[in-house]
TORKOL-4160 file (C-alpha; in steps of 0.2 Angstrom, whole numbers, padded with zeros to 4 digits, m for minus):
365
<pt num="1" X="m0013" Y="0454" Z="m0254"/>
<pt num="2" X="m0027" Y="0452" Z="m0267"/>
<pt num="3" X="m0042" Y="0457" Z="m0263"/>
<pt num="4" X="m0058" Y="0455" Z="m0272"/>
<pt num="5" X="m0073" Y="0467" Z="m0272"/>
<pt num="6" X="m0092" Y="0457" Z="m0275"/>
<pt num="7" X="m0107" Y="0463" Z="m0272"/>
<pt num="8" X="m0127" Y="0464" Z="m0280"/>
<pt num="9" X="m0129" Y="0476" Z="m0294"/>
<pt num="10" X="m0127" Y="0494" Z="m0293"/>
<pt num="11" X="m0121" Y="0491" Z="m0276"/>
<pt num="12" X="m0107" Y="0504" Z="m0280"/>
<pt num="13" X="m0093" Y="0494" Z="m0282"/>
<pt num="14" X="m0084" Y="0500" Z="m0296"/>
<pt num="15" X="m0086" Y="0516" Z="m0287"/>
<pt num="16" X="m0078" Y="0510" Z="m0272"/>
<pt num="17" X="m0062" Y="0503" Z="m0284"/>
<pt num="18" X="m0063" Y="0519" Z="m0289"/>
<pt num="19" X="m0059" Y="0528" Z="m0273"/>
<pt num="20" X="m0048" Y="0516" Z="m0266"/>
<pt num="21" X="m0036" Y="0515" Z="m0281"/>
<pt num="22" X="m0038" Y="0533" Z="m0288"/>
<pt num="23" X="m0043" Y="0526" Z="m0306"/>
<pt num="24" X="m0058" Y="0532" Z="m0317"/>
<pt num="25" X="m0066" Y="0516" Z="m0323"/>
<pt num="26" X="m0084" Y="0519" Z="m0330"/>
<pt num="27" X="m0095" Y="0520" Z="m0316"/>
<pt num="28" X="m0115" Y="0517" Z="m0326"/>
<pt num="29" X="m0135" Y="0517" Z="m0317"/>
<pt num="30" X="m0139" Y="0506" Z="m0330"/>
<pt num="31" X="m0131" Y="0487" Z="m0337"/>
<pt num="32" X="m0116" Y="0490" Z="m0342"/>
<pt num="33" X="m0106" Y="0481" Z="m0356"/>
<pt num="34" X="m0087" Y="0478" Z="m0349"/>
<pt num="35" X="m0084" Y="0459" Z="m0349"/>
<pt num="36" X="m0066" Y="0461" Z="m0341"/>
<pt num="37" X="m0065" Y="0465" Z="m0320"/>
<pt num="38" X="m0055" Y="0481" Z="m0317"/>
<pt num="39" X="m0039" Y="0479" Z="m0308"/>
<pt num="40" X="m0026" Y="0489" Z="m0300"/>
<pt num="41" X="m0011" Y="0490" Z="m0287"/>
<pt num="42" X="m0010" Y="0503" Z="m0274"/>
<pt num="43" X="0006" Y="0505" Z="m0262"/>
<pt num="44" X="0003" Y="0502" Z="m0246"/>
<pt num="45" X="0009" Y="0519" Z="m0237"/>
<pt num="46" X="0020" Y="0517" Z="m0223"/>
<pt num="47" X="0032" Y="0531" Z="m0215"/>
<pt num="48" X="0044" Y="0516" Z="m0208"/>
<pt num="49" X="0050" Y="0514" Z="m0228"/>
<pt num="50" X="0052" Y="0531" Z="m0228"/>
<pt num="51" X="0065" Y="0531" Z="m0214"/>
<pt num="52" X="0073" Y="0518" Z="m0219"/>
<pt num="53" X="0076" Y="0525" Z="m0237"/>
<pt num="54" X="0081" Y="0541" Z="m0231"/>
<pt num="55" X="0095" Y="0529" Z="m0218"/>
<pt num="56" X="0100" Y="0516" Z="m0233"/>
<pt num="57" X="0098" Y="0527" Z="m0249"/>
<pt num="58" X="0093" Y="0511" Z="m0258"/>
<pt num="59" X="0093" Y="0511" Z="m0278"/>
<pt num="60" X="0075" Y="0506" Z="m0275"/>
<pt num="61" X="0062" Y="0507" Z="m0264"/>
<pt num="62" X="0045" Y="0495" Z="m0262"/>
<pt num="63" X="0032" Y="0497" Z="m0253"/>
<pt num="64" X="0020" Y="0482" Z="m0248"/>
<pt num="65" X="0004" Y="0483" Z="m0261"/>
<pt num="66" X="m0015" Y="0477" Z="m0263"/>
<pt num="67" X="m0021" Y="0473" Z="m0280"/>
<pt num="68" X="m0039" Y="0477" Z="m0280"/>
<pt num="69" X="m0051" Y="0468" Z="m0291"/>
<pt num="70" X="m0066" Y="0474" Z="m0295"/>
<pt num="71" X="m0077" Y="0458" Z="m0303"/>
<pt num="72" X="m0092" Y="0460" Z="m0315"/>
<pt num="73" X="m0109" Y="0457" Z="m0311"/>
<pt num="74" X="m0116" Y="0443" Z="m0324"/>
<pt num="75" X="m0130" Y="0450" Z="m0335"/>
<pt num="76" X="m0141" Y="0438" Z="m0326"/>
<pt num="77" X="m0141" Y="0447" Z="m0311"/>
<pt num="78" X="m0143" Y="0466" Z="m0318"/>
<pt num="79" X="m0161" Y="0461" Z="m0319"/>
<pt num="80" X="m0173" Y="0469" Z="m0306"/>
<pt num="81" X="m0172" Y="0456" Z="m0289"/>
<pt num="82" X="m0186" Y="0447" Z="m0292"/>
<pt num="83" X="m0180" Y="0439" Z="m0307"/>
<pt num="84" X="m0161" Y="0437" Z="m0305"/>
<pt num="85" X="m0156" Y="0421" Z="m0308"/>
<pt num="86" X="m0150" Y="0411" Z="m0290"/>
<pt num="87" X="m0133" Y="0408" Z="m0290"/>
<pt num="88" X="m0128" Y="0419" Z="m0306"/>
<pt num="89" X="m0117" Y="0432" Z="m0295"/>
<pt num="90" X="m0103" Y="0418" Z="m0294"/>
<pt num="91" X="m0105" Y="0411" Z="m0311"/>
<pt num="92" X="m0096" Y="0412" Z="m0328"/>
<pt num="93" X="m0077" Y="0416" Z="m0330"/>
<pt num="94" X="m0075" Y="0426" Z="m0319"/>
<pt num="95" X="m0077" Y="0416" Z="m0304"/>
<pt num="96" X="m0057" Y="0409" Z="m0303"/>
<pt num="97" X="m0052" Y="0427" Z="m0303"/>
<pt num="98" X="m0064" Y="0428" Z="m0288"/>
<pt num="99" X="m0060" Y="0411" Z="m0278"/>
<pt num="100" X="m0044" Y="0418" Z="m0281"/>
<pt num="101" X="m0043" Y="0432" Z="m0271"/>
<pt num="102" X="m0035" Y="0432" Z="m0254"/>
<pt num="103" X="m0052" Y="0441" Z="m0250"/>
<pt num="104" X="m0068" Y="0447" Z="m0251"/>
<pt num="105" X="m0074" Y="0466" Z="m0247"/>
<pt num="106" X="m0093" Y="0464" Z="m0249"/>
<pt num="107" X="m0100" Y="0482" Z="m0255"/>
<pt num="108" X="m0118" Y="0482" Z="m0249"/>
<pt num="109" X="m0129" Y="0498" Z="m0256"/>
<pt num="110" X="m0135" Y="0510" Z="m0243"/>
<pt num="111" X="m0140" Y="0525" Z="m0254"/>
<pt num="112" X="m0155" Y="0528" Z="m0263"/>
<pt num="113" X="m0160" Y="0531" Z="m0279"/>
<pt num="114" X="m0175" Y="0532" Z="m0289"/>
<pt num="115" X="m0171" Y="0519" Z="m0302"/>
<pt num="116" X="m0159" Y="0508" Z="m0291"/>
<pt num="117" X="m0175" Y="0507" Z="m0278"/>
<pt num="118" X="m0186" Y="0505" Z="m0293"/>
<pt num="119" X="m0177" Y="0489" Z="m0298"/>
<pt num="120" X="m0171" Y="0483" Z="m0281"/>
<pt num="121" X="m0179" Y="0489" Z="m0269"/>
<pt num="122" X="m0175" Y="0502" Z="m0253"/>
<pt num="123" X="m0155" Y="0500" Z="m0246"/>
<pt num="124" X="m0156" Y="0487" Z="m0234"/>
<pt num="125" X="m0138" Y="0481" Z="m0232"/>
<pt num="126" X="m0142" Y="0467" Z="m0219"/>
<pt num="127" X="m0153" Y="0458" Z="m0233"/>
<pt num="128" X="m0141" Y="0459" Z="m0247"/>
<pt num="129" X="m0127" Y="0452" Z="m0238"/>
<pt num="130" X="m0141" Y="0436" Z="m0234"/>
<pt num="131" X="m0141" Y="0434" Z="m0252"/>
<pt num="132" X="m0123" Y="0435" Z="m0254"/>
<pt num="133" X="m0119" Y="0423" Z="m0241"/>
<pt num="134" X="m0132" Y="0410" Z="m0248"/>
<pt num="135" X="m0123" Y="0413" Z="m0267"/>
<pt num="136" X="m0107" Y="0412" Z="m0259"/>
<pt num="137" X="m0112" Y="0395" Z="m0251"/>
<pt num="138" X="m0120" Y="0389" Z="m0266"/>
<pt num="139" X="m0105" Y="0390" Z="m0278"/>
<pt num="140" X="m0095" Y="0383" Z="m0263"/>
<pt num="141" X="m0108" Y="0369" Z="m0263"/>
<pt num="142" X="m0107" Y="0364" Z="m0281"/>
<pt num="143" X="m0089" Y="0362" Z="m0281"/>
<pt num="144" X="m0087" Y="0352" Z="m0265"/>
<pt num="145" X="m0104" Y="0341" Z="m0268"/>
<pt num="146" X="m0095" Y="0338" Z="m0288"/>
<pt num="147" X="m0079" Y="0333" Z="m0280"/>
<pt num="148" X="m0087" Y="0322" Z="m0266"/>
<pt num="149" X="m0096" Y="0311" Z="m0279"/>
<pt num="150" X="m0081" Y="0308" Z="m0289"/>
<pt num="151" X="m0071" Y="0303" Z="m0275"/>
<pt num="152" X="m0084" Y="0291" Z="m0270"/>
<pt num="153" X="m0088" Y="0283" Z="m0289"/>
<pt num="154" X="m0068" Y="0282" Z="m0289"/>
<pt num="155" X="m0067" Y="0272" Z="m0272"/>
<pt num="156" X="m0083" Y="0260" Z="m0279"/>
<pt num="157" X="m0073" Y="0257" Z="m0292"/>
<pt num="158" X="m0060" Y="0252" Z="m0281"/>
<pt num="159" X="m0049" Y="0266" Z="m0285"/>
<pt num="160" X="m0048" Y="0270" Z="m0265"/>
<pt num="161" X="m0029" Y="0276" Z="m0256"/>
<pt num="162" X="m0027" Y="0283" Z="m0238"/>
<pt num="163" X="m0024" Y="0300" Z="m0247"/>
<pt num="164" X="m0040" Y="0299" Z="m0254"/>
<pt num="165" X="m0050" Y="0292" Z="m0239"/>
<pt num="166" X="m0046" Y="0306" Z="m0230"/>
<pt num="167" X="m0050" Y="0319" Z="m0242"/>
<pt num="168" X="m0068" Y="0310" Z="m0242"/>
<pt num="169" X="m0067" Y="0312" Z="m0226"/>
<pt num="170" X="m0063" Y="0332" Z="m0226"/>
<pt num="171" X="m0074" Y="0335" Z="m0242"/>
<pt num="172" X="m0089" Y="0326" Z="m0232"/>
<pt num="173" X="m0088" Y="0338" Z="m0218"/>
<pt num="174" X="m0089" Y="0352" Z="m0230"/>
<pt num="175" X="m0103" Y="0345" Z="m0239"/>
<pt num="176" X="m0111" Y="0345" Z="m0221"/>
<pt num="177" X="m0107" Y="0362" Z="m0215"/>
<pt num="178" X="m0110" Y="0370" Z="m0230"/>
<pt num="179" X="m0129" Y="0359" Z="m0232"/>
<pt num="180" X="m0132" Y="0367" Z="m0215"/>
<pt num="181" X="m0129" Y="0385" Z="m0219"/>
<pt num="182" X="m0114" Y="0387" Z="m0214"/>
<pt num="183" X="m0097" Y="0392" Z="m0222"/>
<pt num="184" X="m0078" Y="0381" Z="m0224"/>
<pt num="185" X="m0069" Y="0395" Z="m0210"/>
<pt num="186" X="m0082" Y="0388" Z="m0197"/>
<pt num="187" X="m0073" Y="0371" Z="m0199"/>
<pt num="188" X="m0059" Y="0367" Z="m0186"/>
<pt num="189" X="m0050" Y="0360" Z="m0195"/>
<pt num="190" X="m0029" Y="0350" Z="m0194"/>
<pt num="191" X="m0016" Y="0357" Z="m0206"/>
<pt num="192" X="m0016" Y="0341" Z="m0216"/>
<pt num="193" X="m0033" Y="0343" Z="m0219"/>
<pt num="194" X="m0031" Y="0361" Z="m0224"/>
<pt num="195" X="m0018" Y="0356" Z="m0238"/>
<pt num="196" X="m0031" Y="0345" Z="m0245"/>
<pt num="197" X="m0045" Y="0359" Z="m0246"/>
<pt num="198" X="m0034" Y="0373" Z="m0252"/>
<pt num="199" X="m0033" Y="0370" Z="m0271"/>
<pt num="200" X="m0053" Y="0371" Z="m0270"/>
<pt num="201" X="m0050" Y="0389" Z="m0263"/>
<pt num="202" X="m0066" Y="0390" Z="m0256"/>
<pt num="203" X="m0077" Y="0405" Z="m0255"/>
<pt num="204" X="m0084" Y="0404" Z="m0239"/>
<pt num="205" X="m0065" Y="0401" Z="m0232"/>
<pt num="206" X="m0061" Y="0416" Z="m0237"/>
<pt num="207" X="m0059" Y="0430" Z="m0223"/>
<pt num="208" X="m0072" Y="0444" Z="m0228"/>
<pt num="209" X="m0073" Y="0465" Z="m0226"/>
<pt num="210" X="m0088" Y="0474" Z="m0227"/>
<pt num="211" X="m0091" Y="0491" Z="m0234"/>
<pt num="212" X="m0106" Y="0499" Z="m0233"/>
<pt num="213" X="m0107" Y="0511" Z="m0247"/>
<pt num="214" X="m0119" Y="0525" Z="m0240"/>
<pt num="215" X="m0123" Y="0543" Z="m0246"/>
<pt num="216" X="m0113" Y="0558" Z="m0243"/>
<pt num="217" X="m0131" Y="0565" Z="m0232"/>
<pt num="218" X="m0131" Y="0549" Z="m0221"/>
<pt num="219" X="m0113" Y="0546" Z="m0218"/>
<pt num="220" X="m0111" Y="0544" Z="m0199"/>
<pt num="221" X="m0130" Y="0541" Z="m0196"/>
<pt num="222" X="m0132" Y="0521" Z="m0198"/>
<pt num="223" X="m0126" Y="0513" Z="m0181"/>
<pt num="224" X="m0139" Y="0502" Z="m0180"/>
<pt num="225" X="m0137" Y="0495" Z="m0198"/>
<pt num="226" X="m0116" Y="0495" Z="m0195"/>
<pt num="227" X="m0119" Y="0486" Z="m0177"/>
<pt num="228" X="m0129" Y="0474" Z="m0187"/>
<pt num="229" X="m0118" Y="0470" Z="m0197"/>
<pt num="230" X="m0103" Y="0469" Z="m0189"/>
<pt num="231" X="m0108" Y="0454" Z="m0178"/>
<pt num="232" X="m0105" Y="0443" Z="m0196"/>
<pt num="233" X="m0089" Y="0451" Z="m0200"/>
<pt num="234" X="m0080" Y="0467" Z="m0198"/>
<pt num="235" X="m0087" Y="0483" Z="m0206"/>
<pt num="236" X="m0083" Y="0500" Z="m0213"/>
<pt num="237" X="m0092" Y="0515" Z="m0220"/>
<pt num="238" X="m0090" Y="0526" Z="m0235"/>
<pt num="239" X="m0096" Y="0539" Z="m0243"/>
<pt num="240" X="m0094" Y="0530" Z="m0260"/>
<pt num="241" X="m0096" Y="0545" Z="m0271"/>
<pt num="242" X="m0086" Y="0557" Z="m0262"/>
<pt num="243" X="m0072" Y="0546" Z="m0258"/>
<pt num="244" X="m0071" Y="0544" Z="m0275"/>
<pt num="245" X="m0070" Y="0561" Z="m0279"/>
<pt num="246" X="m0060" Y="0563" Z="m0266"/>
<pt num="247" X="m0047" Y="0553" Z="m0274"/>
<pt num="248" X="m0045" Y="0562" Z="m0289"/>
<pt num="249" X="m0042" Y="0579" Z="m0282"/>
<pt num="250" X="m0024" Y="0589" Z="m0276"/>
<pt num="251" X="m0023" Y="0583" Z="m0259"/>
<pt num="252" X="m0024" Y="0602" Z="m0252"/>
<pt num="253" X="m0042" Y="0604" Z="m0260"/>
<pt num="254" X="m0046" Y="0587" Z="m0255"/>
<pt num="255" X="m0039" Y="0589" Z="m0235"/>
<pt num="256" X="m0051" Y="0603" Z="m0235"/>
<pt num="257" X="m0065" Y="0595" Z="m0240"/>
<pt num="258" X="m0062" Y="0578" Z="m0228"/>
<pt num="259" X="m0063" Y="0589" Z="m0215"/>
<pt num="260" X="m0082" Y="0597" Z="m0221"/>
<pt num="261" X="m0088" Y="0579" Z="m0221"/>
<pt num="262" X="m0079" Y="0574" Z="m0204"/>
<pt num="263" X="m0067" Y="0563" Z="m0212"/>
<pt num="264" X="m0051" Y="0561" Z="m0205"/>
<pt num="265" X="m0041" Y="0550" Z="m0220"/>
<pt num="266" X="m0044" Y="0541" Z="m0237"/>
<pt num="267" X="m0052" Y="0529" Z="m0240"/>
<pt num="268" X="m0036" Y="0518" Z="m0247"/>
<pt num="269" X="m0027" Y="0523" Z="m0231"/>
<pt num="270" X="m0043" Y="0519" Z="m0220"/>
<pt num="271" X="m0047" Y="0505" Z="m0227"/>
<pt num="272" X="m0030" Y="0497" Z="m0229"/>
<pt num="273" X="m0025" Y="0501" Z="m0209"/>
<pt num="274" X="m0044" Y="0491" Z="m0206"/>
<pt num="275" X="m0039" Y="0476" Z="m0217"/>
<pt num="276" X="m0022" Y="0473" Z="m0209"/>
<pt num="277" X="m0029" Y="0475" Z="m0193"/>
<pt num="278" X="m0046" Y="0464" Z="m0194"/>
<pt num="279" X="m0037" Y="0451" Z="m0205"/>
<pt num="280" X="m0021" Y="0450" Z="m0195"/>
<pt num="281" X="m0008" Y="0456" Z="m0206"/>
<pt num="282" X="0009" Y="0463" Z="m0203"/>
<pt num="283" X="0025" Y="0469" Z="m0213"/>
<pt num="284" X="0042" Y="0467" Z="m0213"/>
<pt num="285" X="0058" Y="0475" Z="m0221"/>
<pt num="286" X="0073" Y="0470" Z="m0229"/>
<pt num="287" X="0085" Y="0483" Z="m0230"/>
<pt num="288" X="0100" Y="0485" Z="m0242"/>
<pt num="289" X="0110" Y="0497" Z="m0253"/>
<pt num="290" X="0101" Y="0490" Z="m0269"/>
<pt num="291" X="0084" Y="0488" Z="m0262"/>
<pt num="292" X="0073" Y="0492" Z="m0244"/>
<pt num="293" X="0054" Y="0484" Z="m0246"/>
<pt num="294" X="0040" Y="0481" Z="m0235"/>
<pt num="295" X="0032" Y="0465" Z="m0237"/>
<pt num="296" X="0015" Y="0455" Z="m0230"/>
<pt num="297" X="0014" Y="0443" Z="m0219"/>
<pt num="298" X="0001" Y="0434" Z="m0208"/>
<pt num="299" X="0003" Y="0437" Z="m0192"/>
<pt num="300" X="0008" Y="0423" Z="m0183"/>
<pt num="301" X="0018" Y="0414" Z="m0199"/>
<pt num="302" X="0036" Y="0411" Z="m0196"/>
<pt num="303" X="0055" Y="0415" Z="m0204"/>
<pt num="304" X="0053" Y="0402" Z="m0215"/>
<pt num="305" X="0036" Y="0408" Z="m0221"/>
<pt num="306" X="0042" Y="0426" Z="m0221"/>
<pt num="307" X="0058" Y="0419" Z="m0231"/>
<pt num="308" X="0046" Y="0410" Z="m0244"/>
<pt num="309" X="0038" Y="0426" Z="m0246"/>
<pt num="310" X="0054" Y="0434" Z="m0251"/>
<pt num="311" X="0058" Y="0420" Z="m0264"/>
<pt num="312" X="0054" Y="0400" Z="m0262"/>
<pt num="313" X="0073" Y="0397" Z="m0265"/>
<pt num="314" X="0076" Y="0407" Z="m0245"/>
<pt num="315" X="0062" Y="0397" Z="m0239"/>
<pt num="316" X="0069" Y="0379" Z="m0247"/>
<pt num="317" X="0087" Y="0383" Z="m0241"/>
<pt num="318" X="0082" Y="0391" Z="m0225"/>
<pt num="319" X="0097" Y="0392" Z="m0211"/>
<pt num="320" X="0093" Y="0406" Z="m0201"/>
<pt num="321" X="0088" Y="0426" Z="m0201"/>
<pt num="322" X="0097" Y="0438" Z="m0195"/>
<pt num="323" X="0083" Y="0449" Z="m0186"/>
<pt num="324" X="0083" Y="0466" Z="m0178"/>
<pt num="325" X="0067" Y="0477" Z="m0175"/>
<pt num="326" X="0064" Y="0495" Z="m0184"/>
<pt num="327" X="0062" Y="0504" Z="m0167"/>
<pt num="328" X="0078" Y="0496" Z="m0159"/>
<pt num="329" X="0087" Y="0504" Z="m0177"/>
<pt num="330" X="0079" Y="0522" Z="m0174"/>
<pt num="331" X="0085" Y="0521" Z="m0157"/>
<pt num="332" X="0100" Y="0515" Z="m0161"/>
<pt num="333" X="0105" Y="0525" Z="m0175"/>
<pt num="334" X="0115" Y="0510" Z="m0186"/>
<pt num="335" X="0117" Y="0494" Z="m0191"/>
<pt num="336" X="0134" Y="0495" Z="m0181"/>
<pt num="337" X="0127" Y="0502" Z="m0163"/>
<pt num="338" X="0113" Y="0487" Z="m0165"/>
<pt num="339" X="0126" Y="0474" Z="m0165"/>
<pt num="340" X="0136" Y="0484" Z="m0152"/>
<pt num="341" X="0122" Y="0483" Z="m0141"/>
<pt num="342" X="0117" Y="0466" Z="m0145"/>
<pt num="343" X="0101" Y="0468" Z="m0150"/>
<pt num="344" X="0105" Y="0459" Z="m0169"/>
<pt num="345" X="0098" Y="0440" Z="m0166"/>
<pt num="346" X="0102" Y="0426" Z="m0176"/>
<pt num="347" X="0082" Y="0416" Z="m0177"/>
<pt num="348" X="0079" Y="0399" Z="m0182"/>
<pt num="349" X="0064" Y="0394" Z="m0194"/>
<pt num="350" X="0051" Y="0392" Z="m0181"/>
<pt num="351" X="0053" Y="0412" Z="m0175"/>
<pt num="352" X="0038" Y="0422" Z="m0175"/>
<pt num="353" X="0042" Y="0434" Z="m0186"/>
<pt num="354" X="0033" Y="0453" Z="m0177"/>
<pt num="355" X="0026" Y="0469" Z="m0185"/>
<pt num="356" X="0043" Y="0480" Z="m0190"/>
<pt num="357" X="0053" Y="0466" Z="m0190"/>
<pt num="358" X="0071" Y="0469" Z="m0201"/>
<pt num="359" X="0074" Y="0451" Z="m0208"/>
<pt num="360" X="0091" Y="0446" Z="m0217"/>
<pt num="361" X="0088" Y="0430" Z="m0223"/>
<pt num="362" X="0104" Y="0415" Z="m0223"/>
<pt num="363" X="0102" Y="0401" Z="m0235"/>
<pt num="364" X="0108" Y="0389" Z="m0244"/>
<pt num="365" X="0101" Y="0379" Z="m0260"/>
């Protein structure tokens, strides 16, 4: 899962990288020169790879990761607000990196400082994320109104197919939504038409996280502003600059000072239990002497999917999976008392694969 971190200058998303990945990347009040976004890949902590390590004794063990991206702000937009340039937040090079990502976390400023308010006013997180939704639609706009007029030269040229009449057709419905205010997810939408938007990899398509990136002094006290929020998407809270020295301490001296603050977990862990859940993620294992790994699947995908996740040669060859679940092993004790007990299943490609699913994948290519 990648997942990209935007928001408006000085919003504190660099910070936020920060404390969700454990690294030291320059966090700067003023402009900063870095051209390059900051990247890194966290593991994904989960106590059912350590049980099954300590059960298979693997040469190696993987756990499922999230690469964190944290995208520059153009130098157009580190003006002060009244003079940033519309559009600019999605513009440049860095925006394939963005369109990229699997999603977005928004970081939306809710501390105060002197020269932050000076140059963009007072925190008001509901009104930031207003402008970032109208960027958001706007690059989205450029690309689908570009690709809808060349469609339509081509076709009055007489350069016209069924496959190209029907992405008109899609394209044109995009156009619309996205004219009225509205965002790509809000389409309902077939699978085919799916496959012929997915290579534009639309912003507004993309699910979304919020992080509202307040002060240490008024962590816990903005429910309006979260309640507010969280009737566009889903919403978190952090301390931005504790979290992030959170992160770099020896986890004694930094479990003592969660609990000071009233702060149960990371951010990473927090954060990474909250994306999962509000974006329908699940994991699954495969087990072995040489290797046991977590991996990421969207809830609701099928073997088949979860095989193409393991390589596209198990998907393209797919003849079944031999499935048992994590808790039926624990209980169990072995590989040998599931199958004594029948609970090892043999699946075809249309199985729902489940949360703590074991999956051994039959092929042939």
């Amino acid at each position: 899962m990648d997942i990209g971190i935007i928001g408006l200058p000085k919003a504190g998303k660099t910070t936020i990288f920060n404390a969700l990945t454990g690294q030291e990347a320059e966090v700067a009040e003023y402009a900063s020169a870095r051209v390059e976004p900051n990247v890194a890949v966290v593991e994904v902590g989960d106590p059912r790879v350590d049980e099954l390590a300590r059960r298979y004794r693997p040469r190696k063990t993987v756990y499922a990761s999230i690469q964190f991206i944290d995208f520059v702000t153009p130098a157009s937009h580190e003006s002060d607000a009244s003079t940033r340039e519309s559009g600019g937040l999605f513009s440049g090079e860095g925006i394939t990196m963005v369109r990229n990502a699997d999603v977005l976390l928004v970081v939306l400023r809710n501390f105060s400082n002197a020269t932050l308010d000076e140059l963009f006013g007072a925190p008001d997180p509901v009104r930031d994320l207003d402008e970032i939704e109208g960027e958001l639609t706007l690059a989205d706009q450029v690309i689908a109104e570009r690709r809808l007029e060349r469609i339509r030269s081509d076709h009055a040229r007489g350069k016209k197919s069924a496959a190209s009449q029907a992405e008109e057709r899609v394209i044109a419905r995009v156009v619309e939504e996205l004219d009225g205010g509205g965002a790509v997810r809000n389409l309902e939408l077939t699978a085919d038409e799916r496959s012929l938007i997915n290579g534009f990899r639309f912003l507004t398509a993309k699910p979304v996280l919020l992080v509202v990136n307040s002060s240490e002094e008024s962590f816990g006290a903005n429910t309006a502003t979260l309640e507010a929020l969280e009737r566009r998407y889903p919403v978190i809270e952090f301390a931005g600059n504790f979290e992030m020295e959170l992160s770099r301490m020896e986890p004694e001296d930094a479990a003592a000072f969660m609990e000071d603050v009233g702060i149960s977990e990371s951010a990473r862990n927090r954060l990474t239990r909250f994306a999962y859940r509000m974006l329908g993620y699940i994991s699954f294992f495969t087990v072995g002497e040489d290797e046991v790994r977590a991996w990421t699947l969207r809830d609701g995908a099928n073997a088949q999917e979860a095989a193409g996740t393991v390589h596209t040669d198990l998907a393209r060859g797919f003849i079944r999976a031999e499935c048992f679940t994590y808790d039926d092993l624990v209980e169990a004790g072995s590989e040998a008392a599931i199958k004594q007990k029948g609970l090892l299943r043999l699946e075809g490609k249309e199985y729902r694969v489940k949360d703590g699913d074991i999956l051994n994948i039959r092929f042939n290519v």
